[in-house]
Short mmCIF file of the C-alpha atoms (twelve columns), coordinates in Angstrom:
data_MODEL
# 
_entry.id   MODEL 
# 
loop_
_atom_site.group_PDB 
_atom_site.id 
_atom_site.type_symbol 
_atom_site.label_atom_id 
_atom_site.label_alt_id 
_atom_site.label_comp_id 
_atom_site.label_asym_id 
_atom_site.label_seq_id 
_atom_site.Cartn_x 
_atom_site.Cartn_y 
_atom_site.Cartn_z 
_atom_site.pdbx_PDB_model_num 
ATOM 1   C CA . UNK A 1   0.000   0.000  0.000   1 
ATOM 2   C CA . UNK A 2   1.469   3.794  -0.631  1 
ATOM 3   C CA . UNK A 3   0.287   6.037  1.959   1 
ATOM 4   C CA . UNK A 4   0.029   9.665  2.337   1 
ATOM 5   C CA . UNK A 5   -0.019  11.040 5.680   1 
ATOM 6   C CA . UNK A 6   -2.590  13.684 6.719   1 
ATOM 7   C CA . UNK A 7   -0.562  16.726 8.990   1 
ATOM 8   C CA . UNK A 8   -2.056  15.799 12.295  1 
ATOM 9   C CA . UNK A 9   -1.256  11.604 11.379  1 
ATOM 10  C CA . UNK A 10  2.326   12.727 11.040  1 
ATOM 11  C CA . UNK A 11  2.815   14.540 14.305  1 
ATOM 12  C CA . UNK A 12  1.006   11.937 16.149  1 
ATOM 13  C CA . UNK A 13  3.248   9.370  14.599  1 
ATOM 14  C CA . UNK A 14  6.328   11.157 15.734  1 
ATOM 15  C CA . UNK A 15  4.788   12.074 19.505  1 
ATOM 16  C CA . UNK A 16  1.817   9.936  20.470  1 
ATOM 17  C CA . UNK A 17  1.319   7.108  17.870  1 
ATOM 18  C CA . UNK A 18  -1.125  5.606  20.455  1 
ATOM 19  C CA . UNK A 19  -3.560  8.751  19.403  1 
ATOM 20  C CA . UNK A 20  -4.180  6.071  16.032  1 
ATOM 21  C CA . UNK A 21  -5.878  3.552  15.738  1 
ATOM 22  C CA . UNK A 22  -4.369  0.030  15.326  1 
ATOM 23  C CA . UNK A 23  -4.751  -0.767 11.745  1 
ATOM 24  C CA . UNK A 24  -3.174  2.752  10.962  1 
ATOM 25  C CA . UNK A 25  -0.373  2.307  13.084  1 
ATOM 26  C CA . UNK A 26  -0.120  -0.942 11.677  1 
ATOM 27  C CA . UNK A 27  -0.432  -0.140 8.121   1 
ATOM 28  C CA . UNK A 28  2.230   2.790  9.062   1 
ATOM 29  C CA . UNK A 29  4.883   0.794  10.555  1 
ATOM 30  C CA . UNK A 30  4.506   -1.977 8.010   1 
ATOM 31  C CA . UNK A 31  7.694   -2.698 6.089   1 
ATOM 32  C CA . UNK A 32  5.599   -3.485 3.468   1 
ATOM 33  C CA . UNK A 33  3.895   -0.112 2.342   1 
ATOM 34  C CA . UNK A 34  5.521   2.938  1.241   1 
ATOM 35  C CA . UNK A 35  4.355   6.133  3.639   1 
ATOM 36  C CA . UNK A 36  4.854   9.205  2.147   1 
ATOM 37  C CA . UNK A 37  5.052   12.709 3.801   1 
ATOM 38  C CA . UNK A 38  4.249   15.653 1.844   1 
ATOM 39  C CA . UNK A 39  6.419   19.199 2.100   1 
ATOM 40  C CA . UNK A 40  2.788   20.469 2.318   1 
ATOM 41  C CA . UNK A 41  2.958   18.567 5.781   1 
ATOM 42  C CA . UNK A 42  6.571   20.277 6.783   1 
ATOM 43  C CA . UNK A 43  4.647   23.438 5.813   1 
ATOM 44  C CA . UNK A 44  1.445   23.303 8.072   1 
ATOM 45  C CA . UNK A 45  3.924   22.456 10.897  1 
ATOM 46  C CA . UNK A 46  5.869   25.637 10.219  1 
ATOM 47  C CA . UNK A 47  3.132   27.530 9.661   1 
ATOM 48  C CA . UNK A 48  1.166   26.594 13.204  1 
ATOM 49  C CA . UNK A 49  4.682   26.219 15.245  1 
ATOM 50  C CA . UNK A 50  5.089   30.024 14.050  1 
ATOM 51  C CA . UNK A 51  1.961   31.211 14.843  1 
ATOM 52  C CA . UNK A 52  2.247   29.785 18.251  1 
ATOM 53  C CA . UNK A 53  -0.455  26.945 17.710  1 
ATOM 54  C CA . UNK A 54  1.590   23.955 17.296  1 
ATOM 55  C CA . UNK A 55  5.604   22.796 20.034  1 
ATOM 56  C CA . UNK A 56  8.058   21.622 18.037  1 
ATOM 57  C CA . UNK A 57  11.570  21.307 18.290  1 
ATOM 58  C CA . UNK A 58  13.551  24.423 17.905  1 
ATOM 59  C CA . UNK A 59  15.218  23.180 14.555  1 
ATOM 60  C CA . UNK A 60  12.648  22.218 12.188  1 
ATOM 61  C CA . UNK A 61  15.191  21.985 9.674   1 
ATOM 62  C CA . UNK A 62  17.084  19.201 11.530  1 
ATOM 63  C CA . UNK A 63  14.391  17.259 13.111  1 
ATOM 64  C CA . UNK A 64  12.008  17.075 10.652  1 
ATOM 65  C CA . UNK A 65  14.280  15.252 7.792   1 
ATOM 66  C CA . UNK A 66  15.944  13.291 10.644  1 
ATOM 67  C CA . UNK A 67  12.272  12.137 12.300  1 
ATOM 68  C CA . UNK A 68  11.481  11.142 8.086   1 
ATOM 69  C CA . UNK A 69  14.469  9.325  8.067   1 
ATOM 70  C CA . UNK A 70  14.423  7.577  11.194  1 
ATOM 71  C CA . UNK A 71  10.910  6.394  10.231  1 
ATOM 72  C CA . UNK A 72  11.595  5.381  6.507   1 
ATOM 73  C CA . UNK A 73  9.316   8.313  5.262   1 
ATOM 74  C CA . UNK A 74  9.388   9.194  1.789   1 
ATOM 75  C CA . UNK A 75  9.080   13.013 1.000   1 
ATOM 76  C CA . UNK A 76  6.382   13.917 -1.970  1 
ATOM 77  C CA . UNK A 77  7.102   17.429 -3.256  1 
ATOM 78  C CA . UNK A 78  4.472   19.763 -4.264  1 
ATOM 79  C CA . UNK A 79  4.732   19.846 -7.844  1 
ATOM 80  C CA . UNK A 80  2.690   22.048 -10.704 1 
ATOM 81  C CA . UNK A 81  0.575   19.179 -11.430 1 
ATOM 82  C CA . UNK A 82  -0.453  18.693 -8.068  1 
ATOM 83  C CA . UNK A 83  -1.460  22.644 -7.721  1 
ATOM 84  C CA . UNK A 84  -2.673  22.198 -10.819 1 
ATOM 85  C CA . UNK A 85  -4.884  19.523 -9.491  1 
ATOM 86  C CA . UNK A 86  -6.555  21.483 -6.640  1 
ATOM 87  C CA . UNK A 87  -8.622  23.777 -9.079  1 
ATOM 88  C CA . UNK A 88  -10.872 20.421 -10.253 1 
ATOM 89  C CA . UNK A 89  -11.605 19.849 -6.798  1 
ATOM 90  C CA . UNK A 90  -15.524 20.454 -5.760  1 
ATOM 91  C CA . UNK A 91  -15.330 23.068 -2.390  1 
ATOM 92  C CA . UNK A 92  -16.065 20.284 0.226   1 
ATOM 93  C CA . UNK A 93  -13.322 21.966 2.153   1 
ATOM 94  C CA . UNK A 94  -11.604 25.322 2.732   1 
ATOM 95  C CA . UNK A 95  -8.288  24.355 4.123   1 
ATOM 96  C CA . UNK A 96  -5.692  24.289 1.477   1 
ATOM 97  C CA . UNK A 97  -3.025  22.554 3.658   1 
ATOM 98  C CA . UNK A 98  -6.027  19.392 3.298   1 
ATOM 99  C CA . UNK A 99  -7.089  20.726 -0.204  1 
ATOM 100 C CA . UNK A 100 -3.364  19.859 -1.124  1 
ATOM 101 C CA . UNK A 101 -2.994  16.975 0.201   1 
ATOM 102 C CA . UNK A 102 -6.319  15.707 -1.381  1 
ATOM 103 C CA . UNK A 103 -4.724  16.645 -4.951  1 
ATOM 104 C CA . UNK A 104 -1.364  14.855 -4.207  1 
ATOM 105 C CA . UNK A 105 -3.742  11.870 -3.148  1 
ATOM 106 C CA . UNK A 106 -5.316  11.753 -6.363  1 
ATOM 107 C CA . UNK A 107 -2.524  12.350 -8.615  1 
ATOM 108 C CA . UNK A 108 -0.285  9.784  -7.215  1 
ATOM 109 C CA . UNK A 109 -2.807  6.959  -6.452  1 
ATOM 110 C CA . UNK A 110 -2.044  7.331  -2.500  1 
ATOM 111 C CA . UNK A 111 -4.440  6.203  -0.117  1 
ATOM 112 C CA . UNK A 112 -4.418  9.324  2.766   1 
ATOM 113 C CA . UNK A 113 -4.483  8.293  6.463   1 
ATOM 114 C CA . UNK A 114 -6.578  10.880 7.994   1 
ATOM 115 C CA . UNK A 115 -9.197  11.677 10.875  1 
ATOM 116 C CA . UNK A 116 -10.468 14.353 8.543   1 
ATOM 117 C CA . UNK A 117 -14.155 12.710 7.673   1 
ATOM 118 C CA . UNK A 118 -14.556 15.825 4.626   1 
ATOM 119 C CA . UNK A 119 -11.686 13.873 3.092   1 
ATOM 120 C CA . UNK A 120 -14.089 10.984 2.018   1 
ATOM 121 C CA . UNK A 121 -15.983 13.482 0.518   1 
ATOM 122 C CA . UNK A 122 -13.468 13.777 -2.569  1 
ATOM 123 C CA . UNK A 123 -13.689 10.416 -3.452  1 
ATOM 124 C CA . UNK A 124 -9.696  9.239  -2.591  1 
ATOM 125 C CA . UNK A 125 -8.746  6.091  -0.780  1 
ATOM 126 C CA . UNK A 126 -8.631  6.545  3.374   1 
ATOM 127 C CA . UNK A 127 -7.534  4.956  5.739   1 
ATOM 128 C CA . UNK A 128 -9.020  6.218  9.242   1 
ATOM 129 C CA . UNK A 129 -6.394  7.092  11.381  1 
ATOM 130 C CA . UNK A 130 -8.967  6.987  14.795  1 
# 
């Protein structure tokens, strides 16, 4: 399985993986599937940690690409196509941190691990993460 994680999936992977449910830690941790973190993830993070709304440690530069690393995450880049991808999408949701994600879904063929129940809504593979 290839496996995008949702923002909030990724931080509770890296602090409090007991916050998911057991087939999406499972399916996480499973040698098996290839998990992919977005830099639209690394960017939500910055975003909130800036604004106050989100601890993380003081280097996001180093412990980001080390915690990826250390749990055999791939990173997805935002590309044109995936931007590009956004504008087809019905307005079932206003957050374009999720909007992005939901276009990265759908252009790679990634099944999203989420908590987000609007994601359904837009027709890509989930996998509940509670």
């Amino acid at each position: 399985m290839r496996l995008l994680l949702d923002t909030h999936v990724l931080l509770w992977t890296l602090g409090d993986e007991t916050r998911l449910a057991p087939a999406a830690r499972r399916a996480i941790a499973g040698r098996a599937n290839r998990v992919f973190v977005s830099s639209v993830n690394a960017w939500e993070i910055a975003i909130k940690a800036a604004l106050g709304r989100l601890k993380i440690p003081p280097d996001m530069q180093e412990w980001l690409p080390l915690e990826l690393e250390h749990y055999r995450f791939e990173e997805l880049p935002l590309t044109i196509r995936h931007c590009a991808a956004v504008h087809r999408l019905p307005p079932h949701h206003a957050d374009p941190f999720d909007r992005a994600l939901i276009a990265q879904a759908s252009t790679e063929g990634l099944t999203l691990v989420t908590s987000d129940s609007q994601m359904k809504r837009y027709g890509v593979p989930i996998l509940p993460a509670v």
